[in-house]
Steps between C-alpha positions, in 0.01 A plus 500: 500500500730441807510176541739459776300330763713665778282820439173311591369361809297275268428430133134596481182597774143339401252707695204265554478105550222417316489278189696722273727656758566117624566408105731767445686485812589099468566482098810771615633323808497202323729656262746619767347854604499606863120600541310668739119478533334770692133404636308679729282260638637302779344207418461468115182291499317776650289751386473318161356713194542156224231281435793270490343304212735402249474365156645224336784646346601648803466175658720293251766790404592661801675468810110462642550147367680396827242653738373223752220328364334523820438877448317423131156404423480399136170691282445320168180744373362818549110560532378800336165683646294727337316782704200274559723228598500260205842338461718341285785287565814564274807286526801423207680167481805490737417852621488573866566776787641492818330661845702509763540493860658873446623591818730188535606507137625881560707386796627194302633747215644688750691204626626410162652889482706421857613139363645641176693785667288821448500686832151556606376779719198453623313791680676753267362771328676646193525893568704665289789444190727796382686449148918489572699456225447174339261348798249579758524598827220338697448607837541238748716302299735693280606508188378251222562454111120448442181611636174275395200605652211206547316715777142473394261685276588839751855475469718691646806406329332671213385802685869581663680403146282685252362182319168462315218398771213317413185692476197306486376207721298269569375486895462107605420362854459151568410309809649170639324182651687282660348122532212585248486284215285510163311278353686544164830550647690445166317825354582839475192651536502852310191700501426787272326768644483936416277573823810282727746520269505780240822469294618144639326203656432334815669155566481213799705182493711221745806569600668236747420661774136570419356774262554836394224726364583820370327831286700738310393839349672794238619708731368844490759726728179767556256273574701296701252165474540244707413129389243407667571113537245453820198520233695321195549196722133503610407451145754227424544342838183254412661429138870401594341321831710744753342436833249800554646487888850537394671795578830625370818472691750718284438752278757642207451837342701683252521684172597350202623636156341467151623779251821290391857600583630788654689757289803557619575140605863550535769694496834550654578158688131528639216303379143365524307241533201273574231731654769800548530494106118389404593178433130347534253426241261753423240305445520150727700712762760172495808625596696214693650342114599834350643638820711225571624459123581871473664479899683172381646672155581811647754344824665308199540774279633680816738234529608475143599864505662485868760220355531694187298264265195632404296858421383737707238353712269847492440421092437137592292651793277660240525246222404204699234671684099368308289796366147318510427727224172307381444439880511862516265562208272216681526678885394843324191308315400364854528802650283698252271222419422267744141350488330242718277426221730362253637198714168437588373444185863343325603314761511135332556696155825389314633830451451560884648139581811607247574814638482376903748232384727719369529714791493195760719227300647707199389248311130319394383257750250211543143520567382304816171393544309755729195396589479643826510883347117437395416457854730804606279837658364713253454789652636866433810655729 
C-alpha cells in the first residue's frame, strides 16, 4: 500500500456517527489518523432509530463509560410477561443495563469525536466512492486510504462498493414520554406476545427523561406490517402503570437486522460495520456492545496497518466481526415456532427461567419473590 500520506487528504472516512461509526472513528485518531466522519443529520440526536439501552459490558468497557451520568438511568431486572400478562422478574448478581437519555448521549459522542481531532461533518450525506489505486476517492472529500461504512442497516456504502447487505430485519418503533414515570422504574418490562409481537417482543421501561415503549415485528418486505404499538400499549399501559392520558411526544422507527453478518464485509480498504455489517443480535436485537467492539477493533486495526504494524484490517474486519450462530439457530426457531401457549403455561418453569437468563444476563440469575404476578390480568391478547 502507498503509504505516503501526501497522497491522502485524510487517513480514513467513517460514514455514519452512531455507536460503531463513533468507536471506530476515535480508537484511529487516537492513534494519530486524520479522520473524517460524514453524518447526514444536522443534528445527530435526531431522528434516533436506538433504543439507546445499553448493557453492562458496554457500560464498564467502552468509551460509553465516560458518558454523563445525567443521561443514564440504571435497570437492575427485567420483568418477563407472558401473553396473559403473568410476569416474572429475572435479575443476576451485579448485572445491570443502562437506558438512556439518547438524544443527548448521541450529541455527547459526537463531542468526544471533535475533542479528539476527527473532523466531523454534520449534515453530510455520503454519495459516492470510486476505487484509485491504493485508496478511495470519496466525493466531497477526496481521496482516502480507507473506507468504513457504519451507515445503517440500508447502507449505502455497501450498495455503491459492492459489499454484502444485510437481508433480513426486524421492523421496531418505539414511542417516547417525557415526564412519565413507572411505578417499577428499575424494570425492564419485556412482554412476550405473537398477536403484537410475532418474532420479537414488546418492551416499556424509564429512561431519565421518562419512558419509552416500543413493539417490534419480523419484517415481511410483501406484507409490509406495521407494528401496531397504539393497541400493545392499551393492553400493558394498566400493568407498567403508564398514565392512560399520556400521549407520546417522539416517536423512533426503523429496521433492524437479525440474519448475522453480512457477506462480503470487507474488502479493498472498505469495510463494515455495526448495523451496515449486521452487527446486531439475532435474537435480543442488542446491537450497541457488538457494534461498538467491532467499530473500536476495526479503527485500531486500521491504525496498526496505516503505521505499518499490524495486518490487514479487512481480515481483522471479518475475523473480529460475532456470528450469533446459535442466536441464529434460536431467531429461525422463533420465527417458525412461536406459540403464545407455551409461555403461558412455563412461565415460572426452570427450564423457561434458564433459558430467559441466558438470553438477558448470559448467565443464571436469582429468583425474586413475585407475588404480585398472581394478581396480574389473566386474560387472552
Amino acid at each position: 500500500m502507498n503509504l505516503d500520506p501526501q497522497a491522502y487528504d485524510c487517513d480514513l472516512v467513517v460514514v455514519g456517527a452512531s455507536f460503531a461509526g463513533a468507536a471506530c472513528a476515535l480508537a484511529a485518531a487516537r492513534a494519530g489518523l486524520r479522520v473524517v466522519v460524514l453524518e447526514r443529520k444536522r443534528d445527530p440526536g435526531e431522528k434516533l432509530r436506538t433504543t439507546g439501552i445499553v448493557v453492562k459490558e458496554a457500560a464498564e468497557q467502552t468509551w460509553l463509560s465516560r458518558a454523563p451520568a445525567g443521561c443514564l438511568h440504571r435497570v437492575e431486572r427485567v420483568r418477563l410477561y407472558s401473553p396473559r400478562l403473568r410476569s416474572m422478574a429475572l435479575s443476576a448478581p451485579g448485572y445491570y443495563f443502562l437506558t438512556t437519555d439518547t438524544p443527548r448521549l448521541m450529541r455527547w459522542l459526537t463531542e468526544e469525536l471533535v475533542r479528539h481531532g476527527v473532523e466531523l461533518r454534520l449534515g453530510t450525506s455520503f454519495t459516492q466512492a470510486e476505487r484509485e489505486d491504493d485508496g478511495w476517492r470519496i466525493e466531497g472529500v477526496g481521496r482516502t486510504r480507507f473506507l468504513v461504512g457504519a451507515d445503517g442497516a440500508k447502507s449505502r456504502v455497501a450498495e455503491r462498493t459492492g459489499l454484502g447487505q444485510t437481508r433480513e430485519f426486524l421492523y421496531g418503533i418505539e414511542y417516547e414520554f417525557p415526564g412519565a414515570a413507572l411505578p417499577e422504574s428499575g424494570a425492564l418490562h419485556c412482554f412476550v406476545s405473537k398477536r403484537y409481537a410475532p418474532g420479537y417482543i414488546g418492551w416499556v421501561a424509564q429512561n431519565p427523561t421518562g419512558v419509552q415503549a416500543g413493539l417490534a415485528v419480523r419484517h415481511d418486505p410483501e406484507r409490509a406490517r406495521v407494528p401496531d404499538i397504539d393497541g400493545f400499549l392499551q393492553r400493558v399501559r394498566s400493568v407498567v402503570g403508564l398514565d392512560a392520558e399520556m400521549q407520546p411526544a417522539a416517536t423512533r422507527a426503523g429496521l433492524i437486522p437479525c440474519g448475522g453478518p453480512v457477506f462480503p464485509l470487507a474488502r479493498d480498504g472498505v469495510m463494515l460495520t455495526g448495523d451496515a455489517a449486521g452487527i446486531v443480535s439475532p435474537v435480543t436485537a442488542g446491537g450497541i456492545h457488538s457494534a461498538w467492539a467491532h467499530g473500536e477493533t476495526l479503527g485500531q486495526a486500521i491504525a496498526l496497518h496505516a503505521l505499518g504494524q499490524g495486518p490487514a484490517p479487512e481480515s481483522v474486519a471479518r475475523d473480529s466481526a460475532p456470528r450469533f450462530r446459535r442466536k441464529r439457530a434460536l431467531r429461525w426457531a422463533f420465527d417458525h415456532f412461536q406459540f403464545d401457549w407455551p409461555f403461558d403455561l412455563l412461565l415460572h418453569s426452570a427450564p423457561l427461567r434458564w433459558a430467559a437468563e441466558q438470553v438477558y444476563f448470559h448467565k443464571r440469575g436469582s429468583r425474586e419473590p413475585d407475588e404480585a404476578a398472581a394478581s396480574r390480568p389473566s386474560e387472552s391478547l
